[in-house]
Structures are given as structure tokens and as C-alpha cells.
Backbone as a chain_set.jsonl record, in Angstrom:
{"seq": "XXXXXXXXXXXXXXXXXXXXXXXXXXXXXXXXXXXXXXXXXXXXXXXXXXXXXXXXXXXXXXXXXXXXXXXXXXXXXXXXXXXXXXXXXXXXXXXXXXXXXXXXXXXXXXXXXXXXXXXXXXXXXXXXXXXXXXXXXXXXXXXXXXXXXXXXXXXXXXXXXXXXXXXXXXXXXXXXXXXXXXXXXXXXXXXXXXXXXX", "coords": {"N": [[-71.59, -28.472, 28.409], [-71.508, -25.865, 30.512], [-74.729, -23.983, 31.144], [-74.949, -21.334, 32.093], [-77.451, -20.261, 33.176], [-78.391, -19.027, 30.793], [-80.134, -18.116, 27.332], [-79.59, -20.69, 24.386], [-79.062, -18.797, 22.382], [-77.953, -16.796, 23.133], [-75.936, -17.656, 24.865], [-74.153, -18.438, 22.556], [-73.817, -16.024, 21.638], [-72.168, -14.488, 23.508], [-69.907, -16.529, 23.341], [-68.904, -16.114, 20.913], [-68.324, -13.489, 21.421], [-65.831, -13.925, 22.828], [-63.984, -15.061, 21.314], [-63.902, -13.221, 19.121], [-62.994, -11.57, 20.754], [-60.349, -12.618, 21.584], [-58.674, -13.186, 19.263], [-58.438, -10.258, 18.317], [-56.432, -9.614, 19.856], [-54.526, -11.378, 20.459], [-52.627, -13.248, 22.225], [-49.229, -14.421, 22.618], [-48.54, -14.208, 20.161], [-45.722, -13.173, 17.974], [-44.147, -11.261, 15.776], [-42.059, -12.947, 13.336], [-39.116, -12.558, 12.047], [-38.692, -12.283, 8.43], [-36.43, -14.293, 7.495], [-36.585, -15.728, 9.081], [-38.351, -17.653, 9.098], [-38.537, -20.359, 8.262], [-36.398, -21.621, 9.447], [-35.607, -24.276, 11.013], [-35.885, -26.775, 13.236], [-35.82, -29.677, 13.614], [-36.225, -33.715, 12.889], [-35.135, -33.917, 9.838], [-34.128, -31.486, 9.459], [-31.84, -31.667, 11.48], [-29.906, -33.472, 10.819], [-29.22, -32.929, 8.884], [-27.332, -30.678, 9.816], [-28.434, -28.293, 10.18], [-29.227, -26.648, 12.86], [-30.739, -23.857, 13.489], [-32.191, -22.351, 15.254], [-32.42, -20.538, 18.154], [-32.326, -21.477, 21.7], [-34.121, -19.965, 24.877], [-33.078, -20.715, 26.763], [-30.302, -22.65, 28.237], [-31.303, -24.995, 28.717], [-33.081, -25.712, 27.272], [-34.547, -27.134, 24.358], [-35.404, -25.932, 21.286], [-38.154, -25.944, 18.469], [-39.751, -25.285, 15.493], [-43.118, -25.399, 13.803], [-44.439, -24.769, 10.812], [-47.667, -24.68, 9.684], [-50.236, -25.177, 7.456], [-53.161, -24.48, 5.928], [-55.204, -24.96, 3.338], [-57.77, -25.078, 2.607], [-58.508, -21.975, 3.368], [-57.026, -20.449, 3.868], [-55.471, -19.605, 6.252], [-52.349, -19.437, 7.704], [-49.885, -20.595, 9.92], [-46.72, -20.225, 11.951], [-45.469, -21.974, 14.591], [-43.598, -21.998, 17.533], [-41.777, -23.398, 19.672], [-40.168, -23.813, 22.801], [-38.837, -26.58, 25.007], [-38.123, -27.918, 28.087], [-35.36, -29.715, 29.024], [-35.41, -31.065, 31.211], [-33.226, -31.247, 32.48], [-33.245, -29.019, 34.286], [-34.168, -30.122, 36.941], [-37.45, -30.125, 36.841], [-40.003, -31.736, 35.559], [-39.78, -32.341, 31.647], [-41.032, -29.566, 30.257], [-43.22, -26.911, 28.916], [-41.303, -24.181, 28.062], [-41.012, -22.15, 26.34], [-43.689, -20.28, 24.178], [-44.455, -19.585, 21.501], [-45.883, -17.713, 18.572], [-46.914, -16.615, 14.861], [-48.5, -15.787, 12.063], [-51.379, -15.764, 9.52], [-54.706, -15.102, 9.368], [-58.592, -16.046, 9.642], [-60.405, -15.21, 12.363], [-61.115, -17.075, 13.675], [-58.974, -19.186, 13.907], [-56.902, -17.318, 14.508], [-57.413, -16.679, 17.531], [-57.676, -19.131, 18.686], [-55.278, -20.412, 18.333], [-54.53, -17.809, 20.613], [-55.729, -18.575, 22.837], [-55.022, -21.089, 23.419], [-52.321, -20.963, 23.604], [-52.505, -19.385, 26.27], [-53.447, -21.768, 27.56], [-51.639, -23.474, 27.836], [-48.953, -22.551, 28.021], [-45.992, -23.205, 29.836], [-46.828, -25.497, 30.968], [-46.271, -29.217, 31.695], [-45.035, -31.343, 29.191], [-46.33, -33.497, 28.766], [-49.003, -32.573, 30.091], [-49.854, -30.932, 28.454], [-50.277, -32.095, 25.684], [-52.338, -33.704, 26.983], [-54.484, -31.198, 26.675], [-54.085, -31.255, 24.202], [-55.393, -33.544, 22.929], [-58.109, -33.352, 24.363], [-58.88, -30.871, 23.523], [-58.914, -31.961, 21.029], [-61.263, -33.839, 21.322], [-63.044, -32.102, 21.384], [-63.439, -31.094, 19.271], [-64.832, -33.085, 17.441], [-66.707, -32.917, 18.484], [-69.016, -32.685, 17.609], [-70.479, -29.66, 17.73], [-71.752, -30.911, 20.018], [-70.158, -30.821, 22.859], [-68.791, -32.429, 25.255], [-69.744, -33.638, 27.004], [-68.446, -33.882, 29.921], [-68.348, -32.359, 32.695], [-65.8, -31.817, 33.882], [-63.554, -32.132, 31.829], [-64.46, -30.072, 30.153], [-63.858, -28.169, 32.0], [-61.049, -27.945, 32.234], [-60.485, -26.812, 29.945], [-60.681, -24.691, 29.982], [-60.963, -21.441, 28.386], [-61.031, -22.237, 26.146], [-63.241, -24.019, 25.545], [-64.883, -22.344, 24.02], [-65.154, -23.211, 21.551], [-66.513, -25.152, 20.715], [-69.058, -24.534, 19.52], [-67.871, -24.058, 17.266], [-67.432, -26.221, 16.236], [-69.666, -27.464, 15.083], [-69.34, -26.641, 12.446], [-67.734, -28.229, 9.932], [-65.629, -27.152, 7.954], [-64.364, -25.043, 9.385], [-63.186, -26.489, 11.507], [-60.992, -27.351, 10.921], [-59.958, -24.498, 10.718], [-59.602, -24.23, 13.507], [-57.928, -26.21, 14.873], [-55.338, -25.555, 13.937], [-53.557, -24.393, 14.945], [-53.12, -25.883, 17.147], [-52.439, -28.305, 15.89], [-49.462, -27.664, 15.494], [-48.629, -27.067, 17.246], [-48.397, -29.706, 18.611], [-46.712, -30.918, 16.789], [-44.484, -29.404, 16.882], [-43.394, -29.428, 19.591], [-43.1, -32.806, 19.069], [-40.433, -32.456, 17.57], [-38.75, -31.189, 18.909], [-38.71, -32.929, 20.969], [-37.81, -35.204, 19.851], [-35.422, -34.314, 18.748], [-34.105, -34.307, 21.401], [-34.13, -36.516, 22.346], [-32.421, -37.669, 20.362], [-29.569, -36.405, 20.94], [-29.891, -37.567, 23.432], [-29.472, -40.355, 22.833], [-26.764, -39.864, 21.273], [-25.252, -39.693, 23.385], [-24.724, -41.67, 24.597], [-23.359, -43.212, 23.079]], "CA": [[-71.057, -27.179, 28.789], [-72.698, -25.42, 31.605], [-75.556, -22.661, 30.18], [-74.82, -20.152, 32.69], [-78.79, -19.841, 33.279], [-78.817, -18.336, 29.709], [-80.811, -18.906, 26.47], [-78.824, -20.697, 23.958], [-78.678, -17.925, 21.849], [-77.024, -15.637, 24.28], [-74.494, -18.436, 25.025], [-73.5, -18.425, 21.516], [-73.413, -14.655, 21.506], [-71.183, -14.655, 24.551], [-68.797, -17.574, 22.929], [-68.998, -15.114, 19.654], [-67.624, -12.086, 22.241], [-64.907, -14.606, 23.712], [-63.588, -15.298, 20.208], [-63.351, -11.981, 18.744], [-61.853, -10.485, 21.662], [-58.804, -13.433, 22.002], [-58.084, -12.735, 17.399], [-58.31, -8.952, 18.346], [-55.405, -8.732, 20.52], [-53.88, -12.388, 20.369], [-51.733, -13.657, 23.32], [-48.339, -15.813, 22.277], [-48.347, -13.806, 18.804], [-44.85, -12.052, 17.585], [-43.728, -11.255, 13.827], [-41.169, -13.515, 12.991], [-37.998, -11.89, 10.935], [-38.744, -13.004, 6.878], [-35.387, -15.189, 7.574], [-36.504, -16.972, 10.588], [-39.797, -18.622, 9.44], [-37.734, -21.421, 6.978], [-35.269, -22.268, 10.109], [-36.522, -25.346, 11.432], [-35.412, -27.819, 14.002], [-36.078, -31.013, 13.338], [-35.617, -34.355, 12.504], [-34.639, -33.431, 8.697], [-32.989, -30.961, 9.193], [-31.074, -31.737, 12.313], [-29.56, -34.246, 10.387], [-28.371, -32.125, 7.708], [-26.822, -29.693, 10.692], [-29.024, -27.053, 10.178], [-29.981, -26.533, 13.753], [-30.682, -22.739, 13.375], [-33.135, -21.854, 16.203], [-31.308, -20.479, 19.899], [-33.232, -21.266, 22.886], [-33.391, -18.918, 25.406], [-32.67, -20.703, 28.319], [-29.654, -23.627, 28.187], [-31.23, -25.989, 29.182], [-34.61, -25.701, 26.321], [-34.573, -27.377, 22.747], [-36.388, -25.608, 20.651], [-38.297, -26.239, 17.119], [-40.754, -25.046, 14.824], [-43.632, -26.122, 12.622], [-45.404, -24.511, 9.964], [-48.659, -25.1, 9.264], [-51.227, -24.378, 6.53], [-55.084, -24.964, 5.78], [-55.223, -24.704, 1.677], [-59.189, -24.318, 2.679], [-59.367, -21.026, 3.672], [-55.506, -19.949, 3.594], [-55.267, -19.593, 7.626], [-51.24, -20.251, 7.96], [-48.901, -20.873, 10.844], [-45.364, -20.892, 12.62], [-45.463, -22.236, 16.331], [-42.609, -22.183, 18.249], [-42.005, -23.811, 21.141], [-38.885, -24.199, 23.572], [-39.198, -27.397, 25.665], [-37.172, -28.04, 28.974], [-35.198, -31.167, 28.485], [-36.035, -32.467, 32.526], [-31.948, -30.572, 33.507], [-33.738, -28.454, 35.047], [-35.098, -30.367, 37.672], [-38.635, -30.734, 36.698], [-40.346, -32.206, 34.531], [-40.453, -31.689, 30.303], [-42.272, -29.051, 30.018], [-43.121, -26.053, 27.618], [-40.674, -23.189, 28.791], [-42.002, -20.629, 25.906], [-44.477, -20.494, 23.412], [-44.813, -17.988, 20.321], [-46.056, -18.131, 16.831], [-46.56, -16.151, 13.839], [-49.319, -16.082, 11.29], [-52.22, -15.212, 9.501], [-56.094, -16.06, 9.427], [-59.386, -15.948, 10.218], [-60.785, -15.058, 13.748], [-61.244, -18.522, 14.865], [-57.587, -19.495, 14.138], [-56.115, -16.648, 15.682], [-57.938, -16.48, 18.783], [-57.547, -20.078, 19.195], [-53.627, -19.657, 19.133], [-54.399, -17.009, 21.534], [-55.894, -19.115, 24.31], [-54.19, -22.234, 23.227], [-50.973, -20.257, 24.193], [-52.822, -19.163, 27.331], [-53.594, -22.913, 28.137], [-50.652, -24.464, 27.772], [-47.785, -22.286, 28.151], [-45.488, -23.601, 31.141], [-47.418, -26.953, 31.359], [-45.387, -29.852, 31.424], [-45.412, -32.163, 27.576], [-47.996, -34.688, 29.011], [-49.967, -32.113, 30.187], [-50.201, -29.945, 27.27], [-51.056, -33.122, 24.898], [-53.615, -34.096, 27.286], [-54.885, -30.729, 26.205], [-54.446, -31.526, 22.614], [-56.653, -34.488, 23.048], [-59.149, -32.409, 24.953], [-59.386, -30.065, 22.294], [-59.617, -32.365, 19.856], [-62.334, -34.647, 20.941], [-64.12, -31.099, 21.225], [-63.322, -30.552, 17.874], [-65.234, -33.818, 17.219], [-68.371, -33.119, 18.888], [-70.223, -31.621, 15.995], [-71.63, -28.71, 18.512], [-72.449, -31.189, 20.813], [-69.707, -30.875, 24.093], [-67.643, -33.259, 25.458], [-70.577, -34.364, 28.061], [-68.093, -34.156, 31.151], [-67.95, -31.098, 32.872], [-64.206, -31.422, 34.265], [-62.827, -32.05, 31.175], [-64.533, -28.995, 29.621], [-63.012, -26.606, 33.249], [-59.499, -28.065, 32.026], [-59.905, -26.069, 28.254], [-60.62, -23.089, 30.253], [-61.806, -20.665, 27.866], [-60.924, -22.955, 24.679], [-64.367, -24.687, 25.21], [-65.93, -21.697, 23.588], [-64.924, -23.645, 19.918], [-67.447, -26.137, 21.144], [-69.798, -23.678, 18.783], [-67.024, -23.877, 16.101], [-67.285, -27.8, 16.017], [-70.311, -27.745, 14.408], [-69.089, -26.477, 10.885], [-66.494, -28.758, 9.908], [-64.976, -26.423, 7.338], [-63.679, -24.13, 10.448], [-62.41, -27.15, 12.255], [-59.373, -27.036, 10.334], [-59.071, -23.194, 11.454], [-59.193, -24.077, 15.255], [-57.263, -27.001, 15.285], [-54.29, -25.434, 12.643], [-52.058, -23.996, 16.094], [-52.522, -27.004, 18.127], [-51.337, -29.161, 14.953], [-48.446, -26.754, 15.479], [-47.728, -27.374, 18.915], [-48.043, -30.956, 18.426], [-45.496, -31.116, 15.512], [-43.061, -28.756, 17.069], [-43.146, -30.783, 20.723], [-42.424, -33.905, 18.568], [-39.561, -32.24, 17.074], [-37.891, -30.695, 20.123], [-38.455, -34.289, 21.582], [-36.91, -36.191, 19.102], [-34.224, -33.973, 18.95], [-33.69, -34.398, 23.055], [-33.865, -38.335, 22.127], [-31.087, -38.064, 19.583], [-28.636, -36.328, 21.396], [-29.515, -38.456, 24.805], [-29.054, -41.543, 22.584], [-25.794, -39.303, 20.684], [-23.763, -39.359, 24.696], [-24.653, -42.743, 25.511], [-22.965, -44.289, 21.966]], "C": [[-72.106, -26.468, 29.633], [-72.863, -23.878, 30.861], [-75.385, -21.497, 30.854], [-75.919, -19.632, 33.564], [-78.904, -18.745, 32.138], [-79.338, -19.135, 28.3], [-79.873, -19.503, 25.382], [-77.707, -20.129, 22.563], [-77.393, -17.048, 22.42], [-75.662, -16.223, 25.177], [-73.458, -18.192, 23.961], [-73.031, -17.022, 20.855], [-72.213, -14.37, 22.007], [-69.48, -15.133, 24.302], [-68.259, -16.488, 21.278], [-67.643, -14.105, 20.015], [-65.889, -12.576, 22.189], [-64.019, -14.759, 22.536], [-62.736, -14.15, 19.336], [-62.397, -11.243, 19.16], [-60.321, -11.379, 21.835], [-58.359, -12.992, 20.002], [-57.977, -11.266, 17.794], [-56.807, -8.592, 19.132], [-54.835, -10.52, 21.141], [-52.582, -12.77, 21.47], [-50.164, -15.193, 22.371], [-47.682, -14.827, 20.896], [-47.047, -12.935, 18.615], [-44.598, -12.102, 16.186], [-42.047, -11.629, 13.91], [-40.247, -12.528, 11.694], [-38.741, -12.932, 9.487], [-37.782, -14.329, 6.57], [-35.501, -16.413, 8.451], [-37.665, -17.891, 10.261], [-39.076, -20.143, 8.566], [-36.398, -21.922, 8.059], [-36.301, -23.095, 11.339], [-35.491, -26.022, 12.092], [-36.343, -29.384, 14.096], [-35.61, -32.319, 12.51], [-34.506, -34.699, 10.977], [-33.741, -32.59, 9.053], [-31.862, -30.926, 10.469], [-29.542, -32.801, 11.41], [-28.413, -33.696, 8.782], [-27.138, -30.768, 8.554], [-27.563, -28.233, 10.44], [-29.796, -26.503, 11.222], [-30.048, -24.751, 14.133], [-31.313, -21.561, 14.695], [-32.394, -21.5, 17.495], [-32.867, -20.646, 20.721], [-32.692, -20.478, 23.636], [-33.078, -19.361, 26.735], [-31.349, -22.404, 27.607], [-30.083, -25.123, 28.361], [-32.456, -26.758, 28.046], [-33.712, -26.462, 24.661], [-36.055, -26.645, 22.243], [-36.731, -26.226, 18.995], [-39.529, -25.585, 17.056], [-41.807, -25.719, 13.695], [-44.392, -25.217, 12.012], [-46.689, -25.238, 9.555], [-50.08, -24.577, 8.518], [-52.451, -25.32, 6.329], [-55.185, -23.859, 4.414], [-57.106, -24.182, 1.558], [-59.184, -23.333, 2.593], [-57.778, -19.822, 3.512], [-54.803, -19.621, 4.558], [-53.15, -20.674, 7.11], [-50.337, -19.855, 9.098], [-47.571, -21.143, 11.757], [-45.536, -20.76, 14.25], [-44.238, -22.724, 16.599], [-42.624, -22.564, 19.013], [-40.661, -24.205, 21.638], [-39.369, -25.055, 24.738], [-38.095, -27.431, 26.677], [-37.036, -29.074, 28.648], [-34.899, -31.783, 30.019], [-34.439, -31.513, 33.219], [-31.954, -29.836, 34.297], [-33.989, -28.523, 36.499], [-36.462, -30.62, 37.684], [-38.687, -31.349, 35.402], [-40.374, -31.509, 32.953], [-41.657, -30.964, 30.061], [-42.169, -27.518, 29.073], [-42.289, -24.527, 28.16], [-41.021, -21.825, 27.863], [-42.631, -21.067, 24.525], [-44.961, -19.623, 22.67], [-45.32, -18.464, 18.891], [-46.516, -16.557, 15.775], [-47.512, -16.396, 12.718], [-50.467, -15.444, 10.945], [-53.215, -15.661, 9.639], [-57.044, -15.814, 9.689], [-59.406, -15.542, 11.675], [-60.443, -15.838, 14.527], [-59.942, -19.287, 15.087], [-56.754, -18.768, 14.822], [-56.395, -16.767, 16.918], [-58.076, -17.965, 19.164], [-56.146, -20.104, 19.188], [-53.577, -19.055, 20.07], [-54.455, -17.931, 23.125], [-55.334, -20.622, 23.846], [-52.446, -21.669, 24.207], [-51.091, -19.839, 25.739], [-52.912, -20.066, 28.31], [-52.597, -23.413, 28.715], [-49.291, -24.055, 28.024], [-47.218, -22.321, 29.362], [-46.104, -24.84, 31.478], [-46.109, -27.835, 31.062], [-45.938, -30.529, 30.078], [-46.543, -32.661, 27.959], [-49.258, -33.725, 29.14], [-50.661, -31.417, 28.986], [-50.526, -31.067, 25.508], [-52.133, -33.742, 25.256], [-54.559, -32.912, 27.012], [-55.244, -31.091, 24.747], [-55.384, -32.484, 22.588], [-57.759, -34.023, 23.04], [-59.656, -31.617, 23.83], [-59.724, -30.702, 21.489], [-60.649, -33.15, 19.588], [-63.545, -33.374, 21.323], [-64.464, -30.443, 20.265], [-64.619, -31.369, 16.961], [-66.773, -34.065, 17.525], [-69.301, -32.647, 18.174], [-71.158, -31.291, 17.021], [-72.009, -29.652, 19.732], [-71.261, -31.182, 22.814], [-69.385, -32.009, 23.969], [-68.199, -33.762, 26.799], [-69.601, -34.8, 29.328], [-67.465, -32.787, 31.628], [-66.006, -30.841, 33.603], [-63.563, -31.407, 33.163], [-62.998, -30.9, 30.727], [-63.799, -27.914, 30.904], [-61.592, -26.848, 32.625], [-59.31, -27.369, 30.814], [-60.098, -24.7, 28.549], [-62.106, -22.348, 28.704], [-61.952, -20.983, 26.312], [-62.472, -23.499, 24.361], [-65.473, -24.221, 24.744], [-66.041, -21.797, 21.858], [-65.69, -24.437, 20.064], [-68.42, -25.858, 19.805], [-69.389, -23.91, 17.603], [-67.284, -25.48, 15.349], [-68.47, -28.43, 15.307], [-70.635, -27.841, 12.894], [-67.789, -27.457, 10.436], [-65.696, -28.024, 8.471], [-64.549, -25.565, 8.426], [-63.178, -25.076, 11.442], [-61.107, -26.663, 12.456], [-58.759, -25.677, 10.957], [-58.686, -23.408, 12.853], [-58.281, -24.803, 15.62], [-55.965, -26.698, 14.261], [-53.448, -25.232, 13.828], [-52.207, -25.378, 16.719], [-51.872, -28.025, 16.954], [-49.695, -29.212, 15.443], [-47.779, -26.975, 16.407], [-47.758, -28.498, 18.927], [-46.784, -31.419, 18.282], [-44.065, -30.713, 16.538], [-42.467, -29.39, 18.42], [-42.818, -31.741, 20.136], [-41.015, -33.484, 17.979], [-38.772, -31.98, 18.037], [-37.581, -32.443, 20.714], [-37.692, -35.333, 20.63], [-35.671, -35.765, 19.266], [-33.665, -34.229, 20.463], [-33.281, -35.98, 22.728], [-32.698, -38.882, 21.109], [-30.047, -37.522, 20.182], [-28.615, -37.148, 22.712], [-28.695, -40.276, 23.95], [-27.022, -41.262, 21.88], [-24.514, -39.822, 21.797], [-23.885, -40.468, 24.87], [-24.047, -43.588, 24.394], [-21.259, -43.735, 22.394]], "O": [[-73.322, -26.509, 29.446], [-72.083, -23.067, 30.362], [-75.676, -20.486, 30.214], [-75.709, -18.826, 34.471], [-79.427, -17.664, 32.407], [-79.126, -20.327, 28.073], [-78.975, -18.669, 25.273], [-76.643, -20.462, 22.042], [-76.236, -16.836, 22.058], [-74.793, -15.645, 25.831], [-72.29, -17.862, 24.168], [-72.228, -16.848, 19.938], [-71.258, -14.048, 21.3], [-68.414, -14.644, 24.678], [-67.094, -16.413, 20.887], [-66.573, -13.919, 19.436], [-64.962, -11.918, 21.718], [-62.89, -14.474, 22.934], [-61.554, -14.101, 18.996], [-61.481, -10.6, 18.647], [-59.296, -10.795, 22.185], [-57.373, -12.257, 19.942], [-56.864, -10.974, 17.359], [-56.202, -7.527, 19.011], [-54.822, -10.693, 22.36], [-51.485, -12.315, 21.147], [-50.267, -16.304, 21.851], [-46.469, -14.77, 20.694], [-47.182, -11.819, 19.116], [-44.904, -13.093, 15.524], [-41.119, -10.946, 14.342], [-40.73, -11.98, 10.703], [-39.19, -14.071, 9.619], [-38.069, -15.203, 5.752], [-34.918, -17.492, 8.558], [-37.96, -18.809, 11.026], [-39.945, -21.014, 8.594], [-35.461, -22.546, 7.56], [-37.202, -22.759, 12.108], [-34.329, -25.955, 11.691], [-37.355, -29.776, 14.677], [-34.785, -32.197, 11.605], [-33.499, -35.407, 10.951], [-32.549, -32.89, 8.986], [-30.984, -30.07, 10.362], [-28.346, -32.59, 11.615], [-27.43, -34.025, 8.118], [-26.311, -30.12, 7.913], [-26.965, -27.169, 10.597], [-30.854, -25.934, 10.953], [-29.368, -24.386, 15.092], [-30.985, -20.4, 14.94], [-31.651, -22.402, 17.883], [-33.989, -20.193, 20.496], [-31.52, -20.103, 23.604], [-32.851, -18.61, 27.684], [-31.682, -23.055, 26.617], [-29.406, -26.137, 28.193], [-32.688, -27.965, 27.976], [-32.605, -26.239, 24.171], [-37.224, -26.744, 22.616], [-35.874, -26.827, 18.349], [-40.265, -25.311, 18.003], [-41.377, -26.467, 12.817], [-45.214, -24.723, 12.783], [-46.635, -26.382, 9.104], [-50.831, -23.721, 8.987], [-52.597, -26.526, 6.53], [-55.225, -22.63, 4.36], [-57.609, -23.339, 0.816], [-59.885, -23.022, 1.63], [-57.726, -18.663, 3.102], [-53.633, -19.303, 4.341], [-52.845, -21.75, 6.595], [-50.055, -18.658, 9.165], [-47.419, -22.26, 12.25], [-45.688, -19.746, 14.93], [-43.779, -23.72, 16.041], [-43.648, -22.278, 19.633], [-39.991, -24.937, 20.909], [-40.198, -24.552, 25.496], [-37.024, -26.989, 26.261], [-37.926, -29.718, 28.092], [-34.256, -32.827, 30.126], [-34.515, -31.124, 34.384], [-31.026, -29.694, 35.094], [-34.052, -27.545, 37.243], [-36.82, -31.393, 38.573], [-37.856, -31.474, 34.503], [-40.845, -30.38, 32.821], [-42.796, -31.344, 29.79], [-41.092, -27.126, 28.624], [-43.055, -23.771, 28.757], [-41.25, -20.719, 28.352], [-42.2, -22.009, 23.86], [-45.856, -18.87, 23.056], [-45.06, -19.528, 18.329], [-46.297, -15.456, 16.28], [-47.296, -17.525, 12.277], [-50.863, -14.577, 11.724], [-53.151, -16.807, 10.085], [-56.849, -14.833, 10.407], [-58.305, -15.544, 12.227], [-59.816, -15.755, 15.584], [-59.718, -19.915, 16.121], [-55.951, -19.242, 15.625], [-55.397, -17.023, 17.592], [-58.741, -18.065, 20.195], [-55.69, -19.738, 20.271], [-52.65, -19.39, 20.808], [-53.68, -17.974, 24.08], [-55.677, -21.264, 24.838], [-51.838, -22.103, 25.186], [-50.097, -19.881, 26.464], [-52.684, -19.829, 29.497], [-52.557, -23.771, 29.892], [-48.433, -24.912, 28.234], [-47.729, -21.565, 30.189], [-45.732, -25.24, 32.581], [-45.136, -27.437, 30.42], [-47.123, -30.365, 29.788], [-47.644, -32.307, 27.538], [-50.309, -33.916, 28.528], [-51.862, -31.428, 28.718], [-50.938, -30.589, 24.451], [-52.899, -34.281, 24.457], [-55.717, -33.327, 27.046], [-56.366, -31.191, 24.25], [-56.433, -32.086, 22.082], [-58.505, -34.093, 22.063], [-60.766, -31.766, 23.321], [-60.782, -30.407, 20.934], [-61.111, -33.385, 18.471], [-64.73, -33.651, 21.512], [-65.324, -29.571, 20.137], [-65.282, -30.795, 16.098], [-67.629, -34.86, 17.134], [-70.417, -32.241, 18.499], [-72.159, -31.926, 17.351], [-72.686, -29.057, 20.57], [-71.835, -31.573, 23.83], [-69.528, -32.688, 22.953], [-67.447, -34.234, 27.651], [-69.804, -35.909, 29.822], [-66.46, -32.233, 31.183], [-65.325, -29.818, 33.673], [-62.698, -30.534, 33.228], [-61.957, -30.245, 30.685], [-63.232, -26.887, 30.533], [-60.923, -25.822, 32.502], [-58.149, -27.203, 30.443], [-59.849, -23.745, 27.814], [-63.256, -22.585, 28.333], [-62.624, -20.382, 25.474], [-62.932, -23.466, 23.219], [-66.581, -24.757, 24.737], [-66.615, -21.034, 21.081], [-65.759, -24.837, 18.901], [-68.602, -26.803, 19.037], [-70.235, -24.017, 16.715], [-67.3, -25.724, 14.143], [-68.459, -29.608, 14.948], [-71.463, -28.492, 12.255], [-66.72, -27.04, 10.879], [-65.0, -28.9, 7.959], [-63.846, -24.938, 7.633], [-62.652, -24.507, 12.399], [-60.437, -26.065, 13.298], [-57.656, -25.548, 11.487], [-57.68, -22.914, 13.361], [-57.619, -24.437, 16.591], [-55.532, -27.719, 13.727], [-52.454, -25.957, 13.813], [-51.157, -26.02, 16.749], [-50.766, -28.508, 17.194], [-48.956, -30.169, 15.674], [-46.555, -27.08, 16.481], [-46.705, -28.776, 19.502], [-46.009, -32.004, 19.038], [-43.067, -31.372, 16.828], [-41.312, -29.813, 18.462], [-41.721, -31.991, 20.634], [-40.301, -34.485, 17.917], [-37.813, -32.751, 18.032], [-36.481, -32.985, 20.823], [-36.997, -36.242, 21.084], [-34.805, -36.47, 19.784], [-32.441, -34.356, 20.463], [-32.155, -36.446, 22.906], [-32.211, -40.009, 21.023], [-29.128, -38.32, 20.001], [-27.516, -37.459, 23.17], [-27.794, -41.005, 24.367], [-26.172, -42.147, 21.968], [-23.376, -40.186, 21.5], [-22.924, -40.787, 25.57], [-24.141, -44.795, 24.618], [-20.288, -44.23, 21.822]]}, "num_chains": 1, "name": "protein.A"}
């Protein structure tokens, strides 16, 4: 990660700032109705017909995943509405919200996670998840290639975070989230494409 020409105190101060200020005022974040966090799209319950979720554009599947970290009690609903390609372009993330409580480092990584990725196409926004996560992996030490770190933007200030592995879990609890809930939207796209062609 490039030092800025600063000491590496005053990096970690900086990355401190960057942190606080994305949990203070959280990008992506709305308060889910009490009714809506338990309506799920996915393979379970598609299957049972319980497809409860509206997208807001015709052409989007949406789904949700919950996700919790029993560590610390940081918990999660990420939403995500995927284009299913009818569009004209490519699968990609058409909106992106979630819902939850937590520490600093979990919120404010939702925050710019949501900042990253929202409007990317699927591939792209899992080649994030990667990204993030072999930065998750560097116990403090970077991801020794400076393009990959310009592509996490302002995510690569968990770099810091990656050294405690009890706060992993907090940074990496939303991208779980967006994982999950992209696999769900996509499955569901893959059961009704396989649904018209039987």
C-alpha cells in the first residue's frame, strides 16, 4: 500500500479517520420494515413459493441474506437486485441496500463495499470479493500489488484491520452478504431460464 510519504503511524491514524467517518454516516444503509428482514429469496424458499421481495426495475431479481458474527454480535441484511442480462448489458448489480447493526469496522465496511460495487457487473463485483478477501488474509501485511490495492479504492484501509483476526469476521460479514445474496438472485435467474426452456 503506498505510504503517502508518511510515518506509519500517521497512515494508521489516517486509515483510523477513513473508517470512522464511512460507520458515522454509512452509504447503502436503510431500516428495513420488522416484516421485511425474514422475506427471503432464495433457493429454499423459492421453492416453497415464497418469493416475497419486488424488484424495482422488471427486469432485476432480487434476494437477501442475513448474516451474523456470534463473536462480537455485528449482524446483517444485504440486499441486492441483480439485472438478469434483458436489459442489454451485462449481469450486473442494479441496487444495493442493507440493514444492520455493529461495530465501526462492519459498518463502514458495508459503507464503502456499497460504494465499490454498486452498478458493477456480477464478475466484477466478485472479483472485488476476492480482492477483499485476500486483503483480509494478509495479516497487516497488503496485497503487495499496487493495482489490485487502486481497484478496493478506499476498502484497502482494512488492510490495518487484517491484522487482528477477531475483527476479520466484522469486515468481511457484508461482503459474505453480497456474496450469498448474488448467489441467490442467480440461481433464481437459472431456475426460471431452465423453468421456459422445459
Amino acid at each position: 500500500m503506498a505510504d503517502y510519504g508518511m510515518s506509519s503511524e500517521e497512515l494508521e491514524q489516517m486509515y483510523q479517520e477513513v473508517i470512522l467517518e464511512a460507520s458515522k454516516d454509512p452509504h447503502g444503509k436503510v431500516h428495513f420494515d420488522s416484516g421485511e428482514s425474514g422475506n427471503t429469496i432464495g433457493v429454499d424458499s423459492l421453492s416453497a413459493g415464497e418469493s416475497t421481495l419486488q424488484a424495482s426495475h422488471e427486469y432485476c431479481v432480487p434476494a437477501q441474506s442475513h448474516q451474523f458474527n456470534p463473536t462480537c454480535g455485528d449482524e446483517v441484511t444485504v440486499r441486492v437486485e441483480i439485472s438478469d442480462g434483458s436489459d442489454g448489458r451485462p449481469q450486473h448489480i442494479e441496487k444495493l441496500i442493507w440493514d444492520g447493526q455493529g461495530c465501526s469496522i462492519s459498518q463502514a465496511s458495508l459503507s464503502i463495499m456499497v460504494d465499490l460495487v454498486d452498478g458493477k457487473t456480477v464478475d466484477e463485483a466478485m472479483e472485488l470479493f476476492h480482492t477483499f478477501h485476500k486483503l483480509m488474509e494478509s495479516r497487516g501485511n497488503g496485497l503487495n500489488d499496487e493495482q489490485l490495492e487502486e481497484t478496493l479504492g478506499d476498502a484497502v484501509v482494512f488492510q490495518g484491520v487484517s491484522r487482528y483476526p477477531m475483527r476479520i469476521k466484522c469486515a468481511l460479514l457484508g461482503w459474505e452478504g453480497l456474496k450469498d445474496s448474488m448467489a441467490q438472485a442467480l440461481a433464481h435467474m437459472s431456475g426460471v431460464v431452465a423453468g421456459r426452456e422445459s
